[in-house]
Structures are given as structure tokens and as C-alpha cells.
N, C-alpha and C positions, 0 to 999 in steps of 0.2 A: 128365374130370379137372377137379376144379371150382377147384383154386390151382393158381397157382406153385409146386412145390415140385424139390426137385434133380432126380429122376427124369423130369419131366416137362420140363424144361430139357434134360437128357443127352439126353433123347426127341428133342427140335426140332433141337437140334443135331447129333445124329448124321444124323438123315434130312435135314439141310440139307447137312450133307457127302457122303452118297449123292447129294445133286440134282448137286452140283459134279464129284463124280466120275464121273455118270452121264454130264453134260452134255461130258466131258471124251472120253469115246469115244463121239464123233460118228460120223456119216458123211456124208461133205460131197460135194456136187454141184457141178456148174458152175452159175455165176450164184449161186454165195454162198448157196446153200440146206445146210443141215443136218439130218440125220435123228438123234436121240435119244431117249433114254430117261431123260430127265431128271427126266419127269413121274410117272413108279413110285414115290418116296417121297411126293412132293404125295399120290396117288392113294391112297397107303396111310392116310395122318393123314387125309385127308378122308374115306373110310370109317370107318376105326376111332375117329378121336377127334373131329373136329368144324372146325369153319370154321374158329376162331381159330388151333388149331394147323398144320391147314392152309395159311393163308395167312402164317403164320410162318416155314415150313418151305421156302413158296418164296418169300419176301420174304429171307430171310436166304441162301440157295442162290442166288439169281440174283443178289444183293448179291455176294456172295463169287465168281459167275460173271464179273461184271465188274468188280470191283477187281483179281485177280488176273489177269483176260484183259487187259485194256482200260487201268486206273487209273481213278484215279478222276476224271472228267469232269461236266460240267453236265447231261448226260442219264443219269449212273450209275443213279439212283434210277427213273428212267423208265424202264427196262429193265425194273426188279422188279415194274412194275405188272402187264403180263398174266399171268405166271404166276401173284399173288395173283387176277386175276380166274378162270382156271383153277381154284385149288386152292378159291375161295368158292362157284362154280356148284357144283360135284361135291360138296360138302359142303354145300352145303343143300339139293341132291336129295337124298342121303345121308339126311340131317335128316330131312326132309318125308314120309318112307318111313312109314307105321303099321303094316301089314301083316307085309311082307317087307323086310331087307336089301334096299338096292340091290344089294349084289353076287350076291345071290341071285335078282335078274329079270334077267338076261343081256341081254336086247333095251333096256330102259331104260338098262340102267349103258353098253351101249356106245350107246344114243343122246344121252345126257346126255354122255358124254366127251366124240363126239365134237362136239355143241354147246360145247361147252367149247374144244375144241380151234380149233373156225373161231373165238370168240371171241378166241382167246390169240394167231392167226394174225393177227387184224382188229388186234389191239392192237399185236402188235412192230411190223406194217405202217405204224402211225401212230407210234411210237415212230422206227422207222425215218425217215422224211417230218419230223420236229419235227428228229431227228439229223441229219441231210444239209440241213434251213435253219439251223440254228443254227452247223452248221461247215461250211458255203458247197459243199459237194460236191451239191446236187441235181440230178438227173437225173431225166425222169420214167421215163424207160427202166431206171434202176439202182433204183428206191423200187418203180413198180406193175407195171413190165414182167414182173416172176417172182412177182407175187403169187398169179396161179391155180397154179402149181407151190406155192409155199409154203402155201396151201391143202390142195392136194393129200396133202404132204406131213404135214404138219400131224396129217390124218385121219388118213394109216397110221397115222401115230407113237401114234396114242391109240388107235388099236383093238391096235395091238401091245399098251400097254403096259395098257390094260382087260383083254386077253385073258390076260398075267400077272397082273397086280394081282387081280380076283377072286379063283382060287382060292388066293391067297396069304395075302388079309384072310380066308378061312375058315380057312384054317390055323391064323393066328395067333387068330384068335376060340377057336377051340378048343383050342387052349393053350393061354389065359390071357394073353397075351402081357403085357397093360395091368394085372394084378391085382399 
């Protein structure tokens, strides 16, 4: 999509309020771990349309994740940064494709997710660490002590949602969805 235009606005926006609604039926663990599916709209605009929209879709989504969770704090915006780093890796593997569709090599797009996914892990975890100094709660036990869980977790969540998102971007390719 090469402008701005209403459709492509309705576009970002809706699949930022899928990220909020996704992000909203969690499943939460002991030790403040959550499993989501938050990243299936990201995953979607980074196959089909490209980085910018991408990283719009979850800059605006995890925006709207922590003003309505949280309010709005000195680390609001620090939140939104992994999931854009997320939604930019997967979209300019996407990009870099000549060949074939990412979603169409199965082995790349779920290794690229979940490279994606340790990265978005690495990033809340320092999000986390900057959070807990800045409003005096640190622990190293409570910041690094569940970070190989959060890892862990991390991975499912992006192979779950690679294992939807694929056949759902051919779907919609083949619809027409973006015409």
C-alpha cells in the first residue's frame, strides 16, 4: 500500500484492536508469565503488507495494551518497543523473500518467528529491568529469575501463532483481501 489512505488506516487500526483483544485473553502462569496470541495480527500486516504497517499495528496495540491496562507511566512507550521489534524482523524476512512467500517455506517463517519471538522476549526483559529501576521495585529474582520460562514461553506462543497465521495469509492472499 504505497499512501495513507482511509482503508489502510481502518486496516492498522482494526488489527491493532485485534492485538488488544488478543492480548486480553491471556493465559497467565505463576511468576507473572502470560501466554498470548497477541502477535497473529502483527504476523498478519508483516506478511501481507510490509514493516511499516507492521510495526504500526503493534506500536499502536501495545500502546492501547498499556494505557488501558496500566495508564499511562514513564515506561508506557517502552512497552511498545519489542513488539515493533517483533513485527519489523518478520517483515523484512517477509520482504527479503524473491522466490517464495515466507509463509510458503514453513521451516523459515517458523524459524524467523521464533527468532523474532527470543528477540521480543530479550526486549520486555529489559523493558522489565529499566521498569523495576525506575519505580524502585528491583529484584533480581522478580526481572531475570523467570526469564528462561518467559523464553520458553515466548517460543510456543510464536510457533502457535506461525502455525495460524500461515495458512490464514494464503487465505487472505487469495481473496484479495488488500485489493
Amino acid at each position: 500500500m504505497p499512501r495513507f489512505n482511509a482503508r489502510r488506516i481502518c486496516y492498522i487500526a482494526l488489527l491493532a484492536a485485534m492485538y488488544y483483544v488478543l492480548n486480553l485473553m491471556e493465559i497467565r502462569t505463576p511468576g507473572n508469565l502470560h501466554i498470548t496470541l497477541d502477535a497473529l495480527p502483527v504476523m498478519v500486516s508483516a506478511l501481507l503488507v510490509g514493516p511499516l504497517d507492521a510495526a504500526l499495528v503493534a506500536f499502536f496495540g501495545e500502546t492501547l495494551n498499556q494505557l488501558l491496562g496500566y495508564g499511562a507511566t514513564a515506561t508506557t512507550l517502552l512497552w511498545a518497543l519489542p513488539p515493533v521489534l517483533f513485527a519489523l524482523i518478520i517483515a523484512l524476512a517477509a520482504r527479503g523473500q524473491k522466490e517464495k512467500r515466507l509463509e510458503e517455506r514453513a521451516i523459515l517463517c517458523y524459524a524467523v518467528c521464533i527468532g523474532a519471538a527470543l528477540v521480543r522476549t530479550a526486549g520486555n526483559t529489559v523493558v522489565i529491568w529499566l521498569d523495576s529501576v525506575i519505580y524502585q521495585y528491583y529484584s533480581f529474582a522478580y526481572v531475570f529469575g523467570s526469564a528462561a520460562i518467559r523464553f520458553v514461553t515466548g517460543v510456543v506462543a510464536a510457533v502457535l501463532v506461525a502455525t495460524v497465521t500461515m495458512p490464514l495469509v494464503k487465505l487472505l492472499r487469495r481473496r484479495n483481501f488488500l485489493k
